[in-house]
DSSP file (Angstrom, degrees, kcal/mol; ACC not computed):
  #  RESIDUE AA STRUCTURE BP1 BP2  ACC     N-H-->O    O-->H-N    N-H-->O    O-->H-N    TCO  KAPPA ALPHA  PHI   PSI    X-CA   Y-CA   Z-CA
    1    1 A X     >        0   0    0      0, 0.0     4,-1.1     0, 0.0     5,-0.4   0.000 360.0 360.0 360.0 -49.6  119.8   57.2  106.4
    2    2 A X  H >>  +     0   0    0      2,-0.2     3,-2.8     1,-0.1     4,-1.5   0.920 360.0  53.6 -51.6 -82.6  122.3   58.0  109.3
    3    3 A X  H >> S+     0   0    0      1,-0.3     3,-1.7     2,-0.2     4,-0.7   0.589 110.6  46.7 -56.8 -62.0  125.4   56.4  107.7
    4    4 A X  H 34 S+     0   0    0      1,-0.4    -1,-0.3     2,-0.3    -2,-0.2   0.373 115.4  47.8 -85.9 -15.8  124.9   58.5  104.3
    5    5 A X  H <X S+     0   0    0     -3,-2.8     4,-1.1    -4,-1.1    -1,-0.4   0.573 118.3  39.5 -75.1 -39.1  124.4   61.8  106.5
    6    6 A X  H <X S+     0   0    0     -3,-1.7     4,-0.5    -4,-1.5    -2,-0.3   0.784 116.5  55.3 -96.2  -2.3  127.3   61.0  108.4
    7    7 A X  H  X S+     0   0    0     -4,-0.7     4,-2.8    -5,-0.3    -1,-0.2   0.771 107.8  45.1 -67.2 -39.1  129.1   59.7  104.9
    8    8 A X  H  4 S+     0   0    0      1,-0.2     4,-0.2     2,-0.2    -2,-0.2   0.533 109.8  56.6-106.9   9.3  128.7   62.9  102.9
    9    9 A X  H  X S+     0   0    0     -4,-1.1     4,-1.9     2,-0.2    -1,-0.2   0.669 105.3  58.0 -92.3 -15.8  130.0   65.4  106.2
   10   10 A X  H  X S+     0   0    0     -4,-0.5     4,-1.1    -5,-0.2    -2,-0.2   0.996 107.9  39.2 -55.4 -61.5  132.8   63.3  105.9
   11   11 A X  H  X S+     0   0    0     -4,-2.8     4,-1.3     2,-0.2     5,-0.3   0.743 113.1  57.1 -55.8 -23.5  133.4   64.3  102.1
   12   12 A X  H >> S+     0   0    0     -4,-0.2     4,-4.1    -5,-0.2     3,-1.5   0.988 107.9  45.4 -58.0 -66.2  132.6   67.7  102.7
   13   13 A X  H 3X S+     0   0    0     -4,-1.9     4,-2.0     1,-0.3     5,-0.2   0.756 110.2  52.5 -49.2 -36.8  135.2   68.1  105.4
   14   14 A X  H 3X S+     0   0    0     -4,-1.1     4,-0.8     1,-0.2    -1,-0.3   0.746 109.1  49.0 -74.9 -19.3  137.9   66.5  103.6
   15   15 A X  H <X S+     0   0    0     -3,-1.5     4,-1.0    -4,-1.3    -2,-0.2   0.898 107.3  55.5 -71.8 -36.3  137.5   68.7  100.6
   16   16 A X  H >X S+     0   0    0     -4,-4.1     4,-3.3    -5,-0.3     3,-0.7   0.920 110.1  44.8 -56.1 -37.8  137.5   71.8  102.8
   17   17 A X  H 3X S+     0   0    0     -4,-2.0     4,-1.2     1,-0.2    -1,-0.3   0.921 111.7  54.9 -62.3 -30.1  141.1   70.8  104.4
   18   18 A X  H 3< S+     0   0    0     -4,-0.8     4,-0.4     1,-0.2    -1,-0.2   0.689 109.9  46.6 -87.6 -10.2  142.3   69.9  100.8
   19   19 A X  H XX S+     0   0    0     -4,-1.0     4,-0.8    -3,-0.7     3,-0.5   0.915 110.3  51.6 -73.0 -45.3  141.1   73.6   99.8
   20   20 A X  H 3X S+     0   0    0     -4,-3.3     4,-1.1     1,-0.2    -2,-0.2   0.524 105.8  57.6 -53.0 -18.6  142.8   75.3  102.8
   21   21 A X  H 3X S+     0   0    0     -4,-1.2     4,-0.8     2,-0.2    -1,-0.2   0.768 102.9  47.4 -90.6 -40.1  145.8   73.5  101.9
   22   22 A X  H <4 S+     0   0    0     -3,-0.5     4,-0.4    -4,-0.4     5,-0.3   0.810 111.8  57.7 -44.9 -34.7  146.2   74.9   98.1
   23   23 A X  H >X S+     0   0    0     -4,-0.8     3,-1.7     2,-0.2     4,-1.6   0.985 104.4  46.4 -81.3 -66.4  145.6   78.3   99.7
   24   24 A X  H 3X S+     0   0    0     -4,-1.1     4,-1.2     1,-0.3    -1,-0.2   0.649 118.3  43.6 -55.3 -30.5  148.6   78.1  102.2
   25   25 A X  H 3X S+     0   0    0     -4,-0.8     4,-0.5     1,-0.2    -1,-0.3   0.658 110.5  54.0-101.4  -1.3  151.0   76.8   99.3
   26   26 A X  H <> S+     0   0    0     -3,-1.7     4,-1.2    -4,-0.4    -1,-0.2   0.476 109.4  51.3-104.2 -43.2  149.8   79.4   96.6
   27   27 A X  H >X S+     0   0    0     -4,-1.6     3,-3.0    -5,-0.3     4,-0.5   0.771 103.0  52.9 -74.2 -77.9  150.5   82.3   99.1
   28   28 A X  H 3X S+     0   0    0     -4,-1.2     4,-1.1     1,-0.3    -1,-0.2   0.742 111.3  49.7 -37.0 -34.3  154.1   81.5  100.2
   29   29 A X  H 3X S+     0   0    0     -4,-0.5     4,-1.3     2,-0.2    -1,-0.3   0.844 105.5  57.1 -65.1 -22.6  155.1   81.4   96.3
   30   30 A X  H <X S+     0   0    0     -3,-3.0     4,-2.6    -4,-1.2    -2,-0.2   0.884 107.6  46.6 -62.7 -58.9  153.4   84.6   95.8
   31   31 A X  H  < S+     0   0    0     -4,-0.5     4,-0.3     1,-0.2    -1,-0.2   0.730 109.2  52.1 -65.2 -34.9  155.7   86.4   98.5
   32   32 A X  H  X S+     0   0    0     -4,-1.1     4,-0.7     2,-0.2     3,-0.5   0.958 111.6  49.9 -81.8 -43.4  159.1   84.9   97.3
   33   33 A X  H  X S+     0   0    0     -4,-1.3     4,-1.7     1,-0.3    -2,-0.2   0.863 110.9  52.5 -58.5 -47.3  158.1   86.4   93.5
   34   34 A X  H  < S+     0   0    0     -4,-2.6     4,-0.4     1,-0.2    -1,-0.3   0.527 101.6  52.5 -74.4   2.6  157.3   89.8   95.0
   35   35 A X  H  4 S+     0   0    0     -3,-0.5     4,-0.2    -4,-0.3    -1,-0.2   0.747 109.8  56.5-107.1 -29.5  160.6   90.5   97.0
   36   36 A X  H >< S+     0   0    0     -4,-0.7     3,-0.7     2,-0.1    -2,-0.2   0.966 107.1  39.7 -49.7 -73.7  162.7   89.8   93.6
   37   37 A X  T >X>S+     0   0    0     -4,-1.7     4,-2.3     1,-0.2     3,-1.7   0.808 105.7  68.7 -94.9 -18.7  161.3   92.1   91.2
   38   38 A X  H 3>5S+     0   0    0     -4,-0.4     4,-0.8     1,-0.3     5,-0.3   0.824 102.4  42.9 -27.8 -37.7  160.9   95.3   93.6
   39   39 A X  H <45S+     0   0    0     -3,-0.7    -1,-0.3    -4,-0.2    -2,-0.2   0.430 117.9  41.0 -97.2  -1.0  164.0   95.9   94.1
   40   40 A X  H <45S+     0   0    0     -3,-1.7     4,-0.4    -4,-0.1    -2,-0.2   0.562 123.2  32.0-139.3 -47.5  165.3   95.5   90.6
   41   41 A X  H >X5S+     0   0    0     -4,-2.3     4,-2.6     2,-0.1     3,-0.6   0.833 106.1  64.2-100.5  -6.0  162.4   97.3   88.4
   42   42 A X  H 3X<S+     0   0    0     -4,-0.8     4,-0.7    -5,-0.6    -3,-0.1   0.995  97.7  60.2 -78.4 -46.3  160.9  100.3   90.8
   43   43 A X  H 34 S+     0   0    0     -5,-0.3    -1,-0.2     1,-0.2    -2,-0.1   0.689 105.2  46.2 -18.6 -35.5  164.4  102.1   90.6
   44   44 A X  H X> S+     0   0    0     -3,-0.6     4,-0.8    -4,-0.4     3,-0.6   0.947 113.8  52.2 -90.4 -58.7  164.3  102.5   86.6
   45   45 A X  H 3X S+     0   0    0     -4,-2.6     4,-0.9     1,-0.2    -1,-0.2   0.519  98.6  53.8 -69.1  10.3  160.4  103.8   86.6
   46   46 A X  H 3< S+     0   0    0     -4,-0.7    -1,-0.2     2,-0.2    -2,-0.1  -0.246 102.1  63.4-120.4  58.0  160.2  106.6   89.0
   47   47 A X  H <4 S+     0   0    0     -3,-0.6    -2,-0.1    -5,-0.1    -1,-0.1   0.287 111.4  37.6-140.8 -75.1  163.1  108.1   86.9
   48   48 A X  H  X S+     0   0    0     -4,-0.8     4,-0.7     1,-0.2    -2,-0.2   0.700 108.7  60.2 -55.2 -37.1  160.5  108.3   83.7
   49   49 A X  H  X S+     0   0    0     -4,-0.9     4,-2.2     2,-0.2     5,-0.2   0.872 100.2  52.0 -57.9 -57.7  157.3  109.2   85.4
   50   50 A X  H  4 S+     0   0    0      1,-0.2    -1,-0.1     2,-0.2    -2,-0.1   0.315 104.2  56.0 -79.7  15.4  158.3  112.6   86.9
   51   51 A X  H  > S+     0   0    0      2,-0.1     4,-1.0     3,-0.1    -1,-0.2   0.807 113.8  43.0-116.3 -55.8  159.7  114.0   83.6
   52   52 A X  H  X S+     0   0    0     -4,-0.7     4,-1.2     1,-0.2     3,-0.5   0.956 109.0  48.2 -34.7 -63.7  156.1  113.4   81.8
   53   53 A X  H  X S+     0   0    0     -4,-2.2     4,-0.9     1,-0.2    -1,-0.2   0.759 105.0  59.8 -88.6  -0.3  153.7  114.3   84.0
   54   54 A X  H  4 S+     0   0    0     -3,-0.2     4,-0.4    -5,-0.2    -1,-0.2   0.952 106.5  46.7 -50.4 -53.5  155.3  117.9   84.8
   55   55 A X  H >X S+     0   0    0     -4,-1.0     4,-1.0    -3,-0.5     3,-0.6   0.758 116.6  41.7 -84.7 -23.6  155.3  119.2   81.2
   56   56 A X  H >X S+     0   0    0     -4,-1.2     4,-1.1     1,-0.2     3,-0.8   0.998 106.3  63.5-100.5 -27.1  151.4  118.1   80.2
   57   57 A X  H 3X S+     0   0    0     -4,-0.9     4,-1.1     1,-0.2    -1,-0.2   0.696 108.2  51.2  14.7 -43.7  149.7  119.4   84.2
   58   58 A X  H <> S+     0   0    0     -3,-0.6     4,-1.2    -4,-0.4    -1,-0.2   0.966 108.6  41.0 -96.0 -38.7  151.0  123.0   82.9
   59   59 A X  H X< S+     0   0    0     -4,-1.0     3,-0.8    -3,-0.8     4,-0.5   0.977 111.5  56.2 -67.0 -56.8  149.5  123.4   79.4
   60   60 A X  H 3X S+     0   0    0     -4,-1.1     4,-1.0     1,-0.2     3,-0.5   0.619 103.3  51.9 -31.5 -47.7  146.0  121.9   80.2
   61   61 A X  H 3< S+     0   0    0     -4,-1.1    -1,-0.2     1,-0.3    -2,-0.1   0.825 103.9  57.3 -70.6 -47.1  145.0  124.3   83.2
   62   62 A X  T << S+     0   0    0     -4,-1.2     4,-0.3    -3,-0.8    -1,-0.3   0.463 107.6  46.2 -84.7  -5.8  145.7  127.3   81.4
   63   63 A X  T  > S+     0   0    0     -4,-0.5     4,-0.7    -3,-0.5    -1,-0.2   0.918 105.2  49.2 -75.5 -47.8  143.3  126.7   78.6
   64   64 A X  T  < S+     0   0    0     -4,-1.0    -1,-0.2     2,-0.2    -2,-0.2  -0.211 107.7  62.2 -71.1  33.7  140.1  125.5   79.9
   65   65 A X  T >> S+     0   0    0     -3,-0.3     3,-1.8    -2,-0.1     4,-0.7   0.721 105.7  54.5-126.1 -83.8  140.2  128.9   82.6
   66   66 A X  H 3> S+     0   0    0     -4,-0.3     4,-0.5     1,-0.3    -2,-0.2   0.561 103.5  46.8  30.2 -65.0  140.2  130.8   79.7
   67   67 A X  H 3< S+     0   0    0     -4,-0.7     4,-0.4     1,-0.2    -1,-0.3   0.852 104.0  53.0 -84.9 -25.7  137.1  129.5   77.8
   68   68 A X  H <> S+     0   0    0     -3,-1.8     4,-1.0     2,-0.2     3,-0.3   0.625  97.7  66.9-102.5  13.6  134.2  129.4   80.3
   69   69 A X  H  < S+     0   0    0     -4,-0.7     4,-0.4     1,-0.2    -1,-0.2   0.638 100.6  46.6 -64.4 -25.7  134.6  132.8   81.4
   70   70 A X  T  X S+     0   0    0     -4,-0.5     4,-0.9     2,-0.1    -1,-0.2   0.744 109.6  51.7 -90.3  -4.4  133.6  134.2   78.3
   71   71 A X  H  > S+     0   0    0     -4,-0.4     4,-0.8    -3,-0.3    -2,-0.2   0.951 102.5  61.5 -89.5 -69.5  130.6  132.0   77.8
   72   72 A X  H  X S+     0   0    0     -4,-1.0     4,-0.6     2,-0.2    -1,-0.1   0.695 102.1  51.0 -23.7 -36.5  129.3  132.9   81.3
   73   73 A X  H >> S+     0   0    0     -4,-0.4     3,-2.6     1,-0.2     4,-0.9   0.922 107.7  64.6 -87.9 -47.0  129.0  137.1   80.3
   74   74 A X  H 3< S+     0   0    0     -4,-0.9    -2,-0.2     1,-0.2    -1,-0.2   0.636 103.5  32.1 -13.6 -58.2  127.0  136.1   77.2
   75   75 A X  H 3X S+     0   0    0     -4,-0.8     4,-0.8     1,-0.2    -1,-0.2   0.399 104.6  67.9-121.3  -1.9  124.3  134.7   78.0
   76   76 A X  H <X S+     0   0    0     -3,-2.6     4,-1.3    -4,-0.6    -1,-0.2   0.953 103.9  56.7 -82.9 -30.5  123.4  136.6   81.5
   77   77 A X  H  < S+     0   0    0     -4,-0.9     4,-0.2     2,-0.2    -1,-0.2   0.488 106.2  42.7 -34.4 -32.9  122.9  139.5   79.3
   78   78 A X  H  > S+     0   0    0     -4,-0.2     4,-0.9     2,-0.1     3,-0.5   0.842 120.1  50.1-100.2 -60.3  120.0  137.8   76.6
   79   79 A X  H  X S+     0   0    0     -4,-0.8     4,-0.7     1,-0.2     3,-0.5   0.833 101.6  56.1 -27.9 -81.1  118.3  136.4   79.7
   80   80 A X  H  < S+     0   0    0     -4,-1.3    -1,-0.2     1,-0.3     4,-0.2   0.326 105.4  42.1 -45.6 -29.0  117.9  139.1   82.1
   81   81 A X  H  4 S+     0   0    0     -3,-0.5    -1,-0.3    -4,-0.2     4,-0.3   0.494 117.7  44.7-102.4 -23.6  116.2  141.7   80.5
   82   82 A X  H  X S+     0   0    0     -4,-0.9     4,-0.7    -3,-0.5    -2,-0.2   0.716 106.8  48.7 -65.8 -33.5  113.5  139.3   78.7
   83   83 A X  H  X S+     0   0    0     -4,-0.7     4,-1.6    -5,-0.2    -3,-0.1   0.874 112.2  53.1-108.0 -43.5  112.3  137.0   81.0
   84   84 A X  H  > S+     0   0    0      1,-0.2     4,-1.0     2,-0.2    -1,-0.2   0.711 104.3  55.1 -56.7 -15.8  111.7  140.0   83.8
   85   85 A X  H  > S+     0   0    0     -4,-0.3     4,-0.8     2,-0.1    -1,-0.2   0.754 108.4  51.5 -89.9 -57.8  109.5  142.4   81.4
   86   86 A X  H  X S+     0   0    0     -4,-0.7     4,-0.7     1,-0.2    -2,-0.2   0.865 104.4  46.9 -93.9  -5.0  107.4  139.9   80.8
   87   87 A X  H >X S+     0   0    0     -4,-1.6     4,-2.0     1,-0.2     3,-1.6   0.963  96.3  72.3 -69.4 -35.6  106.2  138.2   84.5
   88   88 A X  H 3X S+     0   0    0     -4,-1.0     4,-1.4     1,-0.3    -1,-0.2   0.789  96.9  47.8 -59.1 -28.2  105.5  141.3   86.2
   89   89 A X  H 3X S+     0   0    0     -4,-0.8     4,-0.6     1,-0.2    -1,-0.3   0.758 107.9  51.5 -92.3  -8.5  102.3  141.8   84.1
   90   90 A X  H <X S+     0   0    0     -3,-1.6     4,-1.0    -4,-0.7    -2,-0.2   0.945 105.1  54.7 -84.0 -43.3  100.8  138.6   84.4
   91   91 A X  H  X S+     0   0    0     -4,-2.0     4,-1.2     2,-0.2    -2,-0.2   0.721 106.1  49.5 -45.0 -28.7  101.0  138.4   88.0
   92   92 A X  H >< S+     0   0    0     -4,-1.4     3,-2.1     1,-0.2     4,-0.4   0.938 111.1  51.0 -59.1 -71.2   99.1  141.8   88.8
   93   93 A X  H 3X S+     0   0    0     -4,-0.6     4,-0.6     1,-0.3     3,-0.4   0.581 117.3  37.7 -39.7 -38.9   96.1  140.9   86.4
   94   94 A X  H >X S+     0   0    0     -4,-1.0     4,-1.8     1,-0.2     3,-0.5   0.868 111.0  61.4 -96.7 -22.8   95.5  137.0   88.1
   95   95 A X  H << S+     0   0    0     -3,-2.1     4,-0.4    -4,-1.2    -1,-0.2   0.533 106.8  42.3 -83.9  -5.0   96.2  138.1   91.9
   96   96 A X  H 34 S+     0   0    0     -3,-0.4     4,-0.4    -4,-0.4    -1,-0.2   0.652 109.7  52.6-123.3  -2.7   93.6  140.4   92.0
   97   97 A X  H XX S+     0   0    0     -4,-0.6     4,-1.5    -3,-0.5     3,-1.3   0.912 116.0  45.1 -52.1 -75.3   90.6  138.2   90.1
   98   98 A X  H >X S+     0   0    0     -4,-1.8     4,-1.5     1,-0.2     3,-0.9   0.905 104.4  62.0 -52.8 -43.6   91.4  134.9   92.8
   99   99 A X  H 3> S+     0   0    0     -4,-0.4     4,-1.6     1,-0.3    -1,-0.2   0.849 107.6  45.8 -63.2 -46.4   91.5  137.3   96.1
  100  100 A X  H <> S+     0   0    0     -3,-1.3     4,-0.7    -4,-0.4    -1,-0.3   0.790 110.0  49.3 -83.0 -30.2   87.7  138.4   95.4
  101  101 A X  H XX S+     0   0    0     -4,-1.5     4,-1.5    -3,-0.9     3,-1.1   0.976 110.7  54.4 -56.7 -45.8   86.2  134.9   94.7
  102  102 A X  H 3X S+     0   0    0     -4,-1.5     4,-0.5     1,-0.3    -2,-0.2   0.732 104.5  46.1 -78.1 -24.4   87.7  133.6   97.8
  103  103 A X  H 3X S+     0   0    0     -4,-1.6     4,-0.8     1,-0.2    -1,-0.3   0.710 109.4  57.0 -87.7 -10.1   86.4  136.0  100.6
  104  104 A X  H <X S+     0   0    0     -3,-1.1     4,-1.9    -4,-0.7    -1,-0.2   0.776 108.6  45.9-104.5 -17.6   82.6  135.9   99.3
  105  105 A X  H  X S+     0   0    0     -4,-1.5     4,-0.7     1,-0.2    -1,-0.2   0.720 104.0  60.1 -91.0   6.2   82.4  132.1   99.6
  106  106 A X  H  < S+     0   0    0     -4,-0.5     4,-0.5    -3,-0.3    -2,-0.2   0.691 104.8  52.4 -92.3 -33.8   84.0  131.8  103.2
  107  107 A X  H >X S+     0   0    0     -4,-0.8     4,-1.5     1,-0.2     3,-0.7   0.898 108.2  48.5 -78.2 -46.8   81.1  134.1  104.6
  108  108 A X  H 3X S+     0   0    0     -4,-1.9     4,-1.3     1,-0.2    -1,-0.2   0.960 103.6  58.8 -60.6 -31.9   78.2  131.9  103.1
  109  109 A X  H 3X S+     0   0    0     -4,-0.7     4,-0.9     1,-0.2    -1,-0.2   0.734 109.9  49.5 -71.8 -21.2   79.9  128.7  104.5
  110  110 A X  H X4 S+     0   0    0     -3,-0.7     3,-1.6    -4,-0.5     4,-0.5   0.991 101.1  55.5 -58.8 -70.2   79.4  130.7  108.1
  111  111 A X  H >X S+     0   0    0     -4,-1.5     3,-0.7     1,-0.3     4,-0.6   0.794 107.5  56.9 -74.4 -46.3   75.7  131.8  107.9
  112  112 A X  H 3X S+     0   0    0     -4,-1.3     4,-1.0     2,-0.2    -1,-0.3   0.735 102.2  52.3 -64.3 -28.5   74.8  127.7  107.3
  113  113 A X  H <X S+     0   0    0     -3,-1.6     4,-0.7    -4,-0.9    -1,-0.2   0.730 101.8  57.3-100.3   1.5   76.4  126.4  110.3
  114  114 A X  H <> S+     0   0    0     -3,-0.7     4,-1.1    -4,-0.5    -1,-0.2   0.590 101.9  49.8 -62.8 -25.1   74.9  128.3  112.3
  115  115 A X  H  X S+     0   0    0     -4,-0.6     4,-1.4     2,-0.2     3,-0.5   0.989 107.2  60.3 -92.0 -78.9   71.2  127.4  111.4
  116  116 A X  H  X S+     0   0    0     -4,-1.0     4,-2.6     1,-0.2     3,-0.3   0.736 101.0  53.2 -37.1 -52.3   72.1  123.6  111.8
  117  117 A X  H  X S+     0   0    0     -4,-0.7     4,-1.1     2,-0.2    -1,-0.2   0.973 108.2  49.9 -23.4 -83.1   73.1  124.1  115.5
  118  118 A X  H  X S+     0   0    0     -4,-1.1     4,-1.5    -3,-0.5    -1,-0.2   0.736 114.7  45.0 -32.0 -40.8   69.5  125.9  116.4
  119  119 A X  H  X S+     0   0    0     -4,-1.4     4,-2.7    -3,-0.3    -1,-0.3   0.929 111.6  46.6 -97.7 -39.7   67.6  123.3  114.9
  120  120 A X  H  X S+     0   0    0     -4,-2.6     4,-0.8    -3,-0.2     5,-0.4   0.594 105.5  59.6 -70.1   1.0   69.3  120.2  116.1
  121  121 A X  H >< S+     0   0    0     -4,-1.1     3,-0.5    -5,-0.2    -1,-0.2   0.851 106.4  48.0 -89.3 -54.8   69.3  121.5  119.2
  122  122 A X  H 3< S+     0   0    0     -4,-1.5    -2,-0.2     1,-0.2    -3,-0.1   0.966  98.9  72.9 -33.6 -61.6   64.8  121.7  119.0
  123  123 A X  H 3< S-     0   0    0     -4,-2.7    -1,-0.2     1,-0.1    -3,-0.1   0.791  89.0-151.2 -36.6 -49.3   64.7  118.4  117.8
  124  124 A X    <<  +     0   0    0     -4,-0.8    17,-0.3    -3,-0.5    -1,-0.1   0.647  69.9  88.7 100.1   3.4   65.7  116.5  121.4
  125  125 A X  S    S-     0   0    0     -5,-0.4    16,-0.5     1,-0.3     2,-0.1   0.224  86.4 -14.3-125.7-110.7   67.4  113.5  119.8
  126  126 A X        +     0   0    0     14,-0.2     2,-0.3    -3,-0.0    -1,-0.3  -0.340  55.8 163.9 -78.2 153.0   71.5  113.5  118.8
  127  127 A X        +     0   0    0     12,-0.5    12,-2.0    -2,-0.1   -10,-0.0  -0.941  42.7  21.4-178.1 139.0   74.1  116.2  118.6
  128  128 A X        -     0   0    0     -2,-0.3     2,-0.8    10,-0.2     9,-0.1   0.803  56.6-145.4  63.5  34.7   77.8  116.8  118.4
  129  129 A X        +     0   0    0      9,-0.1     9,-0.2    10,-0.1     2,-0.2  -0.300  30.8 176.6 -38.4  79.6   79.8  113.9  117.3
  130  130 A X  E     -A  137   0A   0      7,-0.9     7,-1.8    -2,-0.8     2,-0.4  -0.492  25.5-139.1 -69.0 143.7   83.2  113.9  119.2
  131  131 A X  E     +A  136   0A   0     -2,-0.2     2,-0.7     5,-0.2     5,-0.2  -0.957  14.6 179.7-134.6 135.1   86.3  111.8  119.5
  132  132 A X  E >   -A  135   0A   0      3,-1.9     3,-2.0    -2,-0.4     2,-0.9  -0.934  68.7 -52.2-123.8 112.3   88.2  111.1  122.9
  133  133 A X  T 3  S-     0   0    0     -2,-0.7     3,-0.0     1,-0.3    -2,-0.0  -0.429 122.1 -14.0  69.3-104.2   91.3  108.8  122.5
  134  134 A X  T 3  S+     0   0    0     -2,-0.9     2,-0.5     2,-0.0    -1,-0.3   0.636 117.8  76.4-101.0 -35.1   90.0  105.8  120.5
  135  135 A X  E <   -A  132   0A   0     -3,-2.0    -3,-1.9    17,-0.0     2,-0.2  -0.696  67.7-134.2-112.5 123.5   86.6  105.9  120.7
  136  136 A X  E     -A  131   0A   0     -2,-0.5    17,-1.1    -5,-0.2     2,-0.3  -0.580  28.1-170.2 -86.3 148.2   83.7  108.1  118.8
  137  137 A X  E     -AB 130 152A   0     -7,-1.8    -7,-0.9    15,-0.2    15,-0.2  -0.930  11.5-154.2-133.7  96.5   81.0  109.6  121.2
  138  138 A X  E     - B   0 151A   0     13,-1.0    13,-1.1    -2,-0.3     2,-1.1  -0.694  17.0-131.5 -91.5 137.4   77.7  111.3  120.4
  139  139 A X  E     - B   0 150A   0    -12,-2.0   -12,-0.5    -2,-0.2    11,-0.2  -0.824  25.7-169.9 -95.2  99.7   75.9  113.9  122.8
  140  140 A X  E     - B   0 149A   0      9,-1.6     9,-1.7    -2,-1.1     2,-0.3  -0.536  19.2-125.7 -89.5 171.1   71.8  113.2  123.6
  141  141 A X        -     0   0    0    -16,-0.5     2,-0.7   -17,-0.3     7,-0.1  -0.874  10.4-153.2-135.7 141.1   69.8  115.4  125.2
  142  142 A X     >> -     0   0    0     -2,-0.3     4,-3.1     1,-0.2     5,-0.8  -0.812   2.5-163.3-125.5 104.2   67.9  114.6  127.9
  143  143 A X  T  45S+     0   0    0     -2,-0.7     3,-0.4     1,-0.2    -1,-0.2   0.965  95.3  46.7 -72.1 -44.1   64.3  116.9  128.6
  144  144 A X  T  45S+     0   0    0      1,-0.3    -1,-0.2     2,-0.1    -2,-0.1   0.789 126.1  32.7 -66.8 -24.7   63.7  115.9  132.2
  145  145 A X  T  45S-     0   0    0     -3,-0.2    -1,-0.3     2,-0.1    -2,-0.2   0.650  93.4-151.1 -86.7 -11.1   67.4  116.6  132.9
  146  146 A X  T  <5 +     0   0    0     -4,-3.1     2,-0.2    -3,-0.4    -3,-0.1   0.893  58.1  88.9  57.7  74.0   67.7  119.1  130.7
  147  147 A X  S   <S-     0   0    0     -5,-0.8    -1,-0.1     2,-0.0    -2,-0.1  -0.768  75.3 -83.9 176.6 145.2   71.0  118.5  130.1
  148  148 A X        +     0   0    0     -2,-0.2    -7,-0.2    -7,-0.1     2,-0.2   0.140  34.0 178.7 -58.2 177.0   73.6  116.5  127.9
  149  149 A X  E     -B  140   0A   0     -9,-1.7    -9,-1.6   -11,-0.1     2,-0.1  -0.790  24.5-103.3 175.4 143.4   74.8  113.1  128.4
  150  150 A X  E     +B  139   0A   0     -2,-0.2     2,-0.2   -11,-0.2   -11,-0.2  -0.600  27.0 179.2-110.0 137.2   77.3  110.6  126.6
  151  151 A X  E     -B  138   0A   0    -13,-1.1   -13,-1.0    -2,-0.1    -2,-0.0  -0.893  24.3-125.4-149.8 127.9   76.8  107.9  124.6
  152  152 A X  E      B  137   0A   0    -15,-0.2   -15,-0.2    -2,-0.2   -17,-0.0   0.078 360.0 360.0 -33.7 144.1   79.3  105.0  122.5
  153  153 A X              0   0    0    -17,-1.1   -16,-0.2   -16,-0.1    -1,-0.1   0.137 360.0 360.0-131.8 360.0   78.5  104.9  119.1
């Protein structure tokens, strides 16, 4: 099992040099190819380029400017005067329905948690479920101390 581990890092390594070596000889032709035709073909094009793209730069601009500005007064006009006419009179009518439901059931929820207090307090046994840090805590009542006192739950 060792020789055939130490067989197949051999072949690994030998391929790797024999890529690294393609690479080296693939770049240096690259460089001699590019240093030739620079000099010889960028003179002719930047001759041709600057005479094109001046003339179509000028026509374009000045058309599209032109077209959304009238499209834009159109249609704030159709808009504006419709769509305002008609919210204002649904909003009075529902805001003043909800306002009246909500204040008469926040005063019964009052009167009831009071009552619960009074009575658990007669009873003598648990009261006041509280939480400190991690840990929930319940309050007993205690008649000969006649006073509260904490206990894990």
């Amino acid at each position: 099992r060792g020789q055939k581990r130490w067989r197949r890092k051999q072949k690994r390594e030998r391929e790797r040099e024999r890529e690294k070596k393609k690479k080296k000889k693939k770049k240096k032709k690259k460089k001699k190819k590019k240093k030739v035709k620079k000099k010889k073909v960028k003179k002719k094009k930047k001759v041709k380029k600057k005479k094109v793209k001046k003339k179509k730069k000028k026509k374009v601009k000045k058309k599209k400017k032109k077209k959304k500005k009238k499209k834009k007064k159109k249609k704030k006009k159709v808009k504006n005067v419709k769509k305002k006419k008609k919210k204002k009179k649904v909003k009075k009518k529902v805001k003043k329905k909800k306002k009246k439901k909500k204040k008469k059931k926040k005063k019964k929820k009052k009167k009831k948690k009071k009552k619960k207090k009074k009575t658990s307090l007669s009873n003598g046994k648990s009261t006041l479920v509280f939480r400190a840090k991690t840990k929930w805590y319940t309050l007993f009542w205690r008649c000969h101390w006649k006073e509260w006192y904490v206990g894990e739950n």
